[in-house]
C-alpha positions in Angstrom: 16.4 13.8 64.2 15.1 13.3 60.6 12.2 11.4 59.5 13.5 8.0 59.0 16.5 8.2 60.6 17.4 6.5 63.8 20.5 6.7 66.4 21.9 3.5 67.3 24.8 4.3 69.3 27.8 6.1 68.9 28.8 6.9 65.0 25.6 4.6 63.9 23.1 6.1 62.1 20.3 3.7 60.6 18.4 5.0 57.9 14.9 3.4 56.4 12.4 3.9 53.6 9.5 2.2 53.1 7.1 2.9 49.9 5.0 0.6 48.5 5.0 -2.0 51.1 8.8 -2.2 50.7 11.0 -1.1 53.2 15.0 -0.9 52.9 17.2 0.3 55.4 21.0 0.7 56.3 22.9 2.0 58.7 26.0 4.7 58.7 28.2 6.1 60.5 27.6 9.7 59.7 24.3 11.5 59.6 25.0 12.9 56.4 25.7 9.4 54.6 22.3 8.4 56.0 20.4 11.4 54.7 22.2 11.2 51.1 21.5 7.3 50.8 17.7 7.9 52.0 17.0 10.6 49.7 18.3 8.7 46.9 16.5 5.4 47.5 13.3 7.2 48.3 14.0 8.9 44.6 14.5 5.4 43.2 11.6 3.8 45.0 9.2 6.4 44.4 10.0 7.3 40.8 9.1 3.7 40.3 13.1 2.9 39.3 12.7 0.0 42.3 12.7 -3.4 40.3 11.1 -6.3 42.7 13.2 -9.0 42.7 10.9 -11.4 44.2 8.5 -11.0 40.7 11.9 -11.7 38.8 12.8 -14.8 40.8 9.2 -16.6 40.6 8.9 -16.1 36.8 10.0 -18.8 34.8 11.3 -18.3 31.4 8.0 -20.2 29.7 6.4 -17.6 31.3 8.6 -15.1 30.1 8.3 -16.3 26.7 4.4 -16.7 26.3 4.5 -12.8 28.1 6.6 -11.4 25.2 4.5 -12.8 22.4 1.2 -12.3 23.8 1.6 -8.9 24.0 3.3 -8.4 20.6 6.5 -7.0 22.4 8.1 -8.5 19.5 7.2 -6.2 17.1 7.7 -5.6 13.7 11.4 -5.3 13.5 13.5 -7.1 11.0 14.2 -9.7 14.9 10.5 -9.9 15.5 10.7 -13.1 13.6 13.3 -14.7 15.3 12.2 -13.9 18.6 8.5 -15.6 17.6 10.6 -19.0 16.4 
């Protein structure tokens, strides 16, 4: 059986990854759906396309805010001005 690929009874196939102290897993009812999805979410989570959620939920928009114009992410673009109001 592939790495990260487990049989849980007939037709169920459950497939992890875990990178970065973040695991994921789902199951399938084919092998082949289990090794597609695990090669593409091990893509995604290695290639650093995984977006925690949990940073997401715990920010506030204040913090949000003060995070854009302390690190002049506003630019110099004819909005930079609007965004700093």
């Amino acid at each position: 059986m592939p790495d990260g690929i487990q049989i849980h009874g007939p037709n169920q196939f459950r497939a992890q990854v875990r990178r970065n102290g973040v695991q994921h897993s789902k199951t399938f009812k084919t092998l082949r759906e289990a090794q597609q999805w695990r090669r593409v979410t091990d893509g995604k989570v290695s290639a650093h396309e995984f977006v925690d959620l949990k940073q997401l939920k715990r920010t506030t928009l204040g913090q949000a805010c003060d995070w854009m114009l302390e690190g002049s992410r506003a630019g110099a673009n004819a909005n930079a001005k609007n965004i700093r109001a």
